[in-house]
NUTIFI-196723 format. One record per residue (C-alpha): x negated, y negated, z negated; residue number from 1; residue in three letters. Coordinates in steps of 0.02 Angstrom, whole numbers. Example, Ala and Ser with C-alpha at 12.3 -4.5 7.8 and 13.67 -1.06 7.14 Angstrom:
BEGIN
pt c1 -615&c2 225&c3 -390&seq 1&type Ala
pt c1 -684&c2 53&c3 -357&seq 2&type Ser
This chain:
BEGIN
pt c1 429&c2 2511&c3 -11126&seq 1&type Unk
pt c1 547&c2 2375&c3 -11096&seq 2&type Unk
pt c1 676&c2 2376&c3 -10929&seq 3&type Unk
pt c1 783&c2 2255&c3 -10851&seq 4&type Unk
pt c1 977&c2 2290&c3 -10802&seq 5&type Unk
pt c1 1051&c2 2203&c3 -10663&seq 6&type Unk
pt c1 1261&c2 2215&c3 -10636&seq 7&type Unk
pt c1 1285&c2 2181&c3 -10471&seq 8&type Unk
pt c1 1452&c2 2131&c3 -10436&seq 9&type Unk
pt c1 1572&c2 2116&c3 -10274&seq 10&type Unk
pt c1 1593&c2 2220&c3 -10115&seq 11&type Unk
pt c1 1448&c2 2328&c3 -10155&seq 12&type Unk
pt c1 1560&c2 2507&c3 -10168&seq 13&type Unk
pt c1 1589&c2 2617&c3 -10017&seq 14&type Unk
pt c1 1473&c2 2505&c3 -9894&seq 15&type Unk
pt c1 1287&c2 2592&c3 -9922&seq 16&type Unk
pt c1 1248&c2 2476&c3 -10020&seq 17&type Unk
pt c1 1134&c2 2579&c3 -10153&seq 18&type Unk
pt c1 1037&c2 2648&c3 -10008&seq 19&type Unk
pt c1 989&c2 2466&c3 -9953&seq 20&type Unk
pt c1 935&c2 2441&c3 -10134&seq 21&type Unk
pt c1 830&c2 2612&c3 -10149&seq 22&type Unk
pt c1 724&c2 2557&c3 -9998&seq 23&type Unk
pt c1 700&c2 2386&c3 -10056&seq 24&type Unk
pt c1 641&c2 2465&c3 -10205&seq 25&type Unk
pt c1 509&c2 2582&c3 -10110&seq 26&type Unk
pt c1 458&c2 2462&c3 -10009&seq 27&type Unk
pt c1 403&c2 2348&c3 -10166&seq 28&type Unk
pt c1 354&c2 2476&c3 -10272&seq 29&type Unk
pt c1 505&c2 2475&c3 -10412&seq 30&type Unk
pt c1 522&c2 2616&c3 -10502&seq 31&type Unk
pt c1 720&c2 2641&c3 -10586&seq 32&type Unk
pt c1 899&c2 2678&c3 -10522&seq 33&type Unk
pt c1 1052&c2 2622&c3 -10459&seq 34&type Unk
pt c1 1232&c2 2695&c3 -10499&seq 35&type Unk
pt c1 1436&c2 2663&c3 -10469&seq 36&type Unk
pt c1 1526&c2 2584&c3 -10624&seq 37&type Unk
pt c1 1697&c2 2612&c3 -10631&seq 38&type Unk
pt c1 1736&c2 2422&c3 -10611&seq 39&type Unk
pt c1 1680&c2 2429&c3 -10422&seq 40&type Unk
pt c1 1516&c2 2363&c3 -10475&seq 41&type Unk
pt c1 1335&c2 2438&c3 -10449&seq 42&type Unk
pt c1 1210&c2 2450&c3 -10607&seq 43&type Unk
pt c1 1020&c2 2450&c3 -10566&seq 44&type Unk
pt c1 907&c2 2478&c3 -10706&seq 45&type Unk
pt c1 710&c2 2419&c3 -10640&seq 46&type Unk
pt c1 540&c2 2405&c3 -10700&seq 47&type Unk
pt c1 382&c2 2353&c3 -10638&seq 48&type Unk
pt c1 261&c2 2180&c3 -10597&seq 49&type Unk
pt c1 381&c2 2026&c3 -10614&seq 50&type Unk
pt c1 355&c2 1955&c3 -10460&seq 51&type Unk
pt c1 367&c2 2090&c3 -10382&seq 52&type Unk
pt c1 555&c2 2123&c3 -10484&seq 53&type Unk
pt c1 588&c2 1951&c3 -10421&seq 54&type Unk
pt c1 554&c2 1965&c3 -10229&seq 55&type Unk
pt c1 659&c2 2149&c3 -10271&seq 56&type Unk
pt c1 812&c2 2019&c3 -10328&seq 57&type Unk
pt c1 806&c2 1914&c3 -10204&seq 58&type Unk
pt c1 801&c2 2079&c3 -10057&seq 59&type Unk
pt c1 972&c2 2145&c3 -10127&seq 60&type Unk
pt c1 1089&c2 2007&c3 -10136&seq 61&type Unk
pt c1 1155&c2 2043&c3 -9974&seq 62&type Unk
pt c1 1286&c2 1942&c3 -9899&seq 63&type Unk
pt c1 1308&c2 2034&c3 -9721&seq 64&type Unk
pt c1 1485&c2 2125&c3 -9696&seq 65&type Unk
pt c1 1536&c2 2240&c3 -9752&seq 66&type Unk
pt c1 1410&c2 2224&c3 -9900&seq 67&type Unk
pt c1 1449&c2 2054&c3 -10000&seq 68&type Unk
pt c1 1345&c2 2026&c3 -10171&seq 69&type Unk
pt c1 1451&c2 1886&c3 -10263&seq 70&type Unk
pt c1 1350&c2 1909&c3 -10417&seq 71&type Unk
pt c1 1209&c2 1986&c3 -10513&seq 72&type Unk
pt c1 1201&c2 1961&c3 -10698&seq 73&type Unk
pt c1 1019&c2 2026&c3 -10773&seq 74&type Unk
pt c1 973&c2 2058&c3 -10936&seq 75&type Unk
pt c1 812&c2 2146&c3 -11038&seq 76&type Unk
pt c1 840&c2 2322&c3 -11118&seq 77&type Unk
pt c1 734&c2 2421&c3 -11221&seq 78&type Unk
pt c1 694&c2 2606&c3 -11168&seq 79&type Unk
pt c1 590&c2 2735&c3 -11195&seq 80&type Unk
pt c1 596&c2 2819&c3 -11029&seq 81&type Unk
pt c1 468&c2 2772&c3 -10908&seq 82&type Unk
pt c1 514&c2 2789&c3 -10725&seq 83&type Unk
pt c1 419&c2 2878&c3 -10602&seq 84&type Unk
pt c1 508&c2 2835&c3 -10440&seq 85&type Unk
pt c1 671&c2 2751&c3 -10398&seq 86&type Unk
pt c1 809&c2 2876&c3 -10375&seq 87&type Unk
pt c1 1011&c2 2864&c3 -10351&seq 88&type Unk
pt c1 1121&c2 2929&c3 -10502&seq 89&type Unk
pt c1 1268&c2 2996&c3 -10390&seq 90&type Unk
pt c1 1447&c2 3019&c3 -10460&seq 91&type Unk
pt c1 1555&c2 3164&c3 -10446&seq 92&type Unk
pt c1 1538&c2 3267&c3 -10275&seq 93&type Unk
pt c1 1704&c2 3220&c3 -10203&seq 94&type Unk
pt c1 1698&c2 3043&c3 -10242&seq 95&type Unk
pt c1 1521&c2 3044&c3 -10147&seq 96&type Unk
pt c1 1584&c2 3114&c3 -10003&seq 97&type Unk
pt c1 1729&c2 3004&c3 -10004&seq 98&type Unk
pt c1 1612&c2 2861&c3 -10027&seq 99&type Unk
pt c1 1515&c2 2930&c3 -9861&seq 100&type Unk
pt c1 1658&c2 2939&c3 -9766&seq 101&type Unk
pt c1 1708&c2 2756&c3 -9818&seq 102&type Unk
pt c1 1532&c2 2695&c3 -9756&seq 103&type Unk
pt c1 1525&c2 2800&c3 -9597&seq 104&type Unk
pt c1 1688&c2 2697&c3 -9558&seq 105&type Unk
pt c1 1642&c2 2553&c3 -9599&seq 106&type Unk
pt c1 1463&c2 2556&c3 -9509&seq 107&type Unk
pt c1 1541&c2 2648&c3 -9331&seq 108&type Unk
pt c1 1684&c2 2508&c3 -9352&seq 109&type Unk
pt c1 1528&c2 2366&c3 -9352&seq 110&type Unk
pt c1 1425&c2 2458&c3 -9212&seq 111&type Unk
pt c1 1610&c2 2479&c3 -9101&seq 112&type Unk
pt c1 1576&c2 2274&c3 -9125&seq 113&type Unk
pt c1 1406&c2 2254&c3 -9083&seq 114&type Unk
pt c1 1420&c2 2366&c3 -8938&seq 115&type Unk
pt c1 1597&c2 2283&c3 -8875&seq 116&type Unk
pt c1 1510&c2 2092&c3 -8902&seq 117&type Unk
pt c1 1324&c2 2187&c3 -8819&seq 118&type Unk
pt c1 1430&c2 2244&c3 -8672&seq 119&type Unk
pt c1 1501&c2 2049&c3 -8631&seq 120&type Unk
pt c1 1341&c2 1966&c3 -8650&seq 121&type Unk
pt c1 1261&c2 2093&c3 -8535&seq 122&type Unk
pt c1 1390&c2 2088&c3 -8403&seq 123&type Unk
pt c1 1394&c2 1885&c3 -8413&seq 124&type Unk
pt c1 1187&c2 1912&c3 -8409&seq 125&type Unk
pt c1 1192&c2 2005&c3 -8250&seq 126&type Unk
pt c1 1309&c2 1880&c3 -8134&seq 127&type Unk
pt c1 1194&c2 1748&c3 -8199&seq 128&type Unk
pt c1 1059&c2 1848&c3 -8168&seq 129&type Unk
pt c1 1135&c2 1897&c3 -7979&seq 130&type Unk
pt c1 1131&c2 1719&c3 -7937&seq 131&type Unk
pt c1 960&c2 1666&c3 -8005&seq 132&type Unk
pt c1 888&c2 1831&c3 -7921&seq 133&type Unk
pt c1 964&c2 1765&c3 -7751&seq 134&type Unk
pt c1 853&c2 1628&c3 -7767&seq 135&type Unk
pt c1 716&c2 1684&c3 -7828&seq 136&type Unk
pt c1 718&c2 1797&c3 -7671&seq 137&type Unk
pt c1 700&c2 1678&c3 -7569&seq 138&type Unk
pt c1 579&c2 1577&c3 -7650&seq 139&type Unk
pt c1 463&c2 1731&c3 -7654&seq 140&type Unk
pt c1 471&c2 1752&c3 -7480&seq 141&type Unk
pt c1 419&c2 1558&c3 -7458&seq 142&type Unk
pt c1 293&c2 1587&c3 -7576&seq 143&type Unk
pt c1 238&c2 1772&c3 -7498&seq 144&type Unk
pt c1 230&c2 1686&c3 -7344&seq 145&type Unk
pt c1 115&c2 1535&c3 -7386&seq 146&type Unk
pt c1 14&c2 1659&c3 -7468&seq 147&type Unk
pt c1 -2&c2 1742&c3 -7345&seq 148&type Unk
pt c1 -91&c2 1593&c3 -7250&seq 149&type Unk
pt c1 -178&c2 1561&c3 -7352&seq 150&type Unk
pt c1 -261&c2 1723&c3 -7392&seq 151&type Unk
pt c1 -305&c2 1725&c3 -7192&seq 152&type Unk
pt c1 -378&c2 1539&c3 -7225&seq 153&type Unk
pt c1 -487&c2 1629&c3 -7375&seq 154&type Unk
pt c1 -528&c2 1756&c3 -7273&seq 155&type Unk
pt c1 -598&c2 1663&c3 -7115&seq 156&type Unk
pt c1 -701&c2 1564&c3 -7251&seq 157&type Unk
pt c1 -780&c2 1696&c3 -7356&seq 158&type Unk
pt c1 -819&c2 1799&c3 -7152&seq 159&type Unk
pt c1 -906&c2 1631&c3 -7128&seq 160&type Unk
pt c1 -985&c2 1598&c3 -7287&seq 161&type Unk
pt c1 -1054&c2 1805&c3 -7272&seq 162&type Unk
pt c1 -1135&c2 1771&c3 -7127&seq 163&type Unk
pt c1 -1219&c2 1592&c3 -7179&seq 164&type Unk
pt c1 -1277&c2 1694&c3 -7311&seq 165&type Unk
pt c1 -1348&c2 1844&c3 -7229&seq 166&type Unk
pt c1 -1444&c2 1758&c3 -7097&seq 167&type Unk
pt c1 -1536&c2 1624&c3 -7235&seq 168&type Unk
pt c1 -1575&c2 1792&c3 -7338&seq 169&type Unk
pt c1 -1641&c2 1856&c3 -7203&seq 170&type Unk
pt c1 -1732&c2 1724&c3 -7171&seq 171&type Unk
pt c1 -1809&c2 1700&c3 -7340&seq 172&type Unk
pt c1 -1827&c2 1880&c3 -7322&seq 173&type Unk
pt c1 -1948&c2 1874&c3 -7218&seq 174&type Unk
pt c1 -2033&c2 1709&c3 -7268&seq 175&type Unk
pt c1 -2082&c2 1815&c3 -7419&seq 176&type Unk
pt c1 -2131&c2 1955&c3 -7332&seq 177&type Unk
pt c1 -2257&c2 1872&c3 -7247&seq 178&type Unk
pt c1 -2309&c2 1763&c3 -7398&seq 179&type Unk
pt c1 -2331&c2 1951&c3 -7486&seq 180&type Unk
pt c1 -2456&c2 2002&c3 -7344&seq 181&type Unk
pt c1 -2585&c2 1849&c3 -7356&seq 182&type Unk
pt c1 -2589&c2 1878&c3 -7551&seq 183&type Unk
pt c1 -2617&c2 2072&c3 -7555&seq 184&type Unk
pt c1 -2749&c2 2001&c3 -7402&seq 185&type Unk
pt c1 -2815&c2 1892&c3 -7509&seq 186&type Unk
pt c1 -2824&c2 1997&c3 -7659&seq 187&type Unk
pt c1 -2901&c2 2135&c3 -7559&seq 188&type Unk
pt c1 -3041&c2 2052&c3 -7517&seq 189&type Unk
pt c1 -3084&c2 1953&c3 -7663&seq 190&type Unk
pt c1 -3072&c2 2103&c3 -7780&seq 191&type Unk
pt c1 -3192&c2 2201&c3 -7632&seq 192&type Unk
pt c1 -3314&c2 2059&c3 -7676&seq 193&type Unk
pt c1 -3309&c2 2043&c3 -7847&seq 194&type Unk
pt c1 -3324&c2 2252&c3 -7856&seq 195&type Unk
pt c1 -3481&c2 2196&c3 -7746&seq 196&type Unk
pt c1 -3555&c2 2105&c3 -7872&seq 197&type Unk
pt c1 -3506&c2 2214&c3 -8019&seq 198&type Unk
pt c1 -3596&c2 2354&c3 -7942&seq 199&type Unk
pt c1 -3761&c2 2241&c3 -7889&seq 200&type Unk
pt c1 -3751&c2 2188&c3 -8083&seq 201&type Unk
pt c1 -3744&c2 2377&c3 -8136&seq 202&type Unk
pt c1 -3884&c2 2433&c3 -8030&seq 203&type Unk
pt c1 -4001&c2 2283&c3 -8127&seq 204&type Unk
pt c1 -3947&c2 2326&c3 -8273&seq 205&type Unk
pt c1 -3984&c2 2522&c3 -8254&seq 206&type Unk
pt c1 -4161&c2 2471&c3 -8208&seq 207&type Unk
pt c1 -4197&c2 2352&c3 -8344&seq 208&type Unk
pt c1 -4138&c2 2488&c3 -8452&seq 209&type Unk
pt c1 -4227&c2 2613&c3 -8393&seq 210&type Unk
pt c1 -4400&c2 2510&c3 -8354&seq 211&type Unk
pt c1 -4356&c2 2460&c3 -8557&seq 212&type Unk
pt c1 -4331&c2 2629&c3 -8624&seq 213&type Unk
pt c1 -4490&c2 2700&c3 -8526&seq 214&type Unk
pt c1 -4613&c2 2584&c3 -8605&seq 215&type Unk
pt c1 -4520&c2 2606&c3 -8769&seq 216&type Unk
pt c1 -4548&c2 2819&c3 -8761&seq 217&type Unk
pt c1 -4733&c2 2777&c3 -8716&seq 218&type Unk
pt c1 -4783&c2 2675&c3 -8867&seq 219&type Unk
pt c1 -4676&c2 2767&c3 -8961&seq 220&type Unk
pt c1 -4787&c2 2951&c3 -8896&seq 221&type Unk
pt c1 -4943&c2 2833&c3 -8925&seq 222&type Unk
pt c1 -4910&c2 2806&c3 -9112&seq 223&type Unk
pt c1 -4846&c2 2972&c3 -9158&seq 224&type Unk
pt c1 -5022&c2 3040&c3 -9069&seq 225&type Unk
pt c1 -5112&c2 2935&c3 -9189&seq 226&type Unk
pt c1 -4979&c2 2967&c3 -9335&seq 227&type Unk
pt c1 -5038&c2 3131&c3 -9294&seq 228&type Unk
pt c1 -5233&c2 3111&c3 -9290&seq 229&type Unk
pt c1 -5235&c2 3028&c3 -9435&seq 230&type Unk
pt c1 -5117&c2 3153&c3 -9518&seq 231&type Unk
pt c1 -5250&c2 3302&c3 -9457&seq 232&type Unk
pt c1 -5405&c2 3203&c3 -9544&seq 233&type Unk
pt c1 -5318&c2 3167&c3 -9694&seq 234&type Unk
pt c1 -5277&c2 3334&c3 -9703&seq 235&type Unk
pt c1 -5443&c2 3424&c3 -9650&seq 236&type Unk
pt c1 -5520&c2 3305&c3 -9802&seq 237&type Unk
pt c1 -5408&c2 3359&c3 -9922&seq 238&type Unk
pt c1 -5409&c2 3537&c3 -9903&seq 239&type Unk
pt c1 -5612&c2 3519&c3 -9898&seq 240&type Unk
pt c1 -5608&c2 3449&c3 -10064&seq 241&type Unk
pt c1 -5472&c2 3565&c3 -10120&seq 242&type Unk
pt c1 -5589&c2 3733&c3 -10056&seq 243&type Unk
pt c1 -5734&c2 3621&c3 -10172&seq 244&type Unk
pt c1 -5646&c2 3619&c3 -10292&seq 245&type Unk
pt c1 -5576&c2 3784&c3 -10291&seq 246&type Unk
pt c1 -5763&c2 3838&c3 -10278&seq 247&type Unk
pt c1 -5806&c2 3764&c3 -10440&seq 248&type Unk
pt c1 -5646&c2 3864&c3 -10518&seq 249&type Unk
pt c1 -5729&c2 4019&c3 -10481&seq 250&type Unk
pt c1 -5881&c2 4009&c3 -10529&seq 251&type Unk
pt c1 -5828&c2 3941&c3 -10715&seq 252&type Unk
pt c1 -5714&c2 4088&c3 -10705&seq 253&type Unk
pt c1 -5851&c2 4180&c3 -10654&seq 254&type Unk
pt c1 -5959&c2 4137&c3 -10801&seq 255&type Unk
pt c1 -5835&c2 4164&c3 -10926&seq 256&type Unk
pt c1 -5804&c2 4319&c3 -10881&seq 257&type Unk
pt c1 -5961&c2 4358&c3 -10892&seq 258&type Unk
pt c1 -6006&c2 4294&c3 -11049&seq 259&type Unk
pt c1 -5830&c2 4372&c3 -11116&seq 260&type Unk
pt c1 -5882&c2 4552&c3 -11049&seq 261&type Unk
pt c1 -6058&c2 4535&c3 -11145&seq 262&type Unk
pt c1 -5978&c2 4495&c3 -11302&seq 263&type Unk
pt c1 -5866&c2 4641&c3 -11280&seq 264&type Unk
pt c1 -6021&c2 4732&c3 -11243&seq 265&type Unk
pt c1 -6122&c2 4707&c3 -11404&seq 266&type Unk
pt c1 -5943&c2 4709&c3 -11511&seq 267&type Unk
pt c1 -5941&c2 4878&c3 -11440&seq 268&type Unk
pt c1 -6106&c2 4942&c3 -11482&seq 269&type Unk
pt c1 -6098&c2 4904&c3 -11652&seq 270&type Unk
pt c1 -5945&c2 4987&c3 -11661&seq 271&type Unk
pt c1 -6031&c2 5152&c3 -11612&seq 272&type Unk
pt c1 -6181&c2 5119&c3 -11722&seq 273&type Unk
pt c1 -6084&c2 5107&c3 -11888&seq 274&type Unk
């Protein structure tokens, strides 16, 4: 897994400066560190997408007092290590601290500034802003008093305009009421006559149907009396010829049986004799 060093070079020492370059780092997702050399330089070892490495570069070289970057010389390293975050290698304790104490200065020295150059502009900001608010007073109260007027003038109109308006709705109001009355009239008595009709149409219809159905059940009774008749006849005939027939039966039966109980007769006798 390849790396690449950067030297970075100039008043970079005792200002905060690896702090700047550790949140550049998070923010762009470089993963690495950054240390003090002895020379008064600052070593930052990185790895990660090259573009991103590249927008990285261009966060940190810093040229806003008290940090000054004058240089940074890169160059690709091999390594073995692979880097899971971007952390600060800090030096011995006592040079740290002394290193936080140089910053502190140095950054309540530049806010002193700010402040000091803050406190002129806002003092210069509020006579100019003394005068302009004098006139802008009394332009408002020009201003509150036209509109003033001419709120009233609104006013007056829209009382006016109300009224217009409630007497024409009114008006229609009742134009529509009475329009509403000659139709529900209207459709009273039209659907009154065509239920008339409907039920004249019924009644016909309930006759016809019944006069219809009356004659139908009468030929209907006539057929089934003959259906009937001839039913009984054909009937009464067959079961005539049936008992003839059944006559006949009996009296072959009859004869047989006689004839069999004779032969039984004289098989029996001769039975006996021998």
């Amino acid at each position: 897994m390849g790396a690449l060093e950067l030297i970075v070079t100039g008043n970079v020492q005792r200002v905060g400066y690896r702090n700047i370059v550790s949140q550049a780092a998070f923010e762009l997702g470089i993963k690495g560190y950054a240390e003090n050399l002895p020379d008064e330089s600052v070593k930052i070892v990185v790895q990660g997408d090259k573009a991103r490495i590249k927008k990285f570069i261009d966060k940190i070289k810093i040229r806003n007092w008290p940090i000054n970057v004058e240089n940074i010389k890169q160059r690709s390293i091999a390594t073995k290590i692979t880097f899971k975050r971007f952390t600060i290698n800090r030096g011995k304790p006592t040079r740290e601290m002394a290193e936080r104490a140089d910053e502190a200065a140095l950054y309540m020295h530049k806010m002193y500034d700010e402040m000091h150059s803050f406190r002129k502009e806002t003092n210069g900001n509020f006579g100019k802003l003394d005068v302009k608010y004098g006139s802008l007073s009394n332009k408002m109260d020009g201003f509150s008093g036209k509109l003033a007027k001419k709120m009233d003038n609104v006013s007056s109109k829209l009382d006016g305009t109300n009224q217009i308006l409630r007497e024409d709705l009114s008006k229609k109001m009742d134009s529509v009421s009475g329009k509403l009355d000659s139709t529900n009239r209207i459709l009273r008595e039209d659907l009154s006559n065509k239920m008339d009709d409907v039920s004249g149409k019924l009644d016909d219809t309930n006759r016809i149907l019944k006069e219809d159905l009356s004659n139908k059940m009468d030929s209907v009774s006539g057929k089934l009396d003959d259906t009937n008749r001839i039913l009984k006849e054909d009937l009464s005939n067959k079961m005539d010829n049936v008992s003839g027939k059944l006559d006949s039966t009996n009296l072959i039966l009859k004869e047989e049986f006689s004839k069999l109980s004779n032969a039984l007769l004289i098989i029996a006798n001769k039975a006996i004799q021998k």
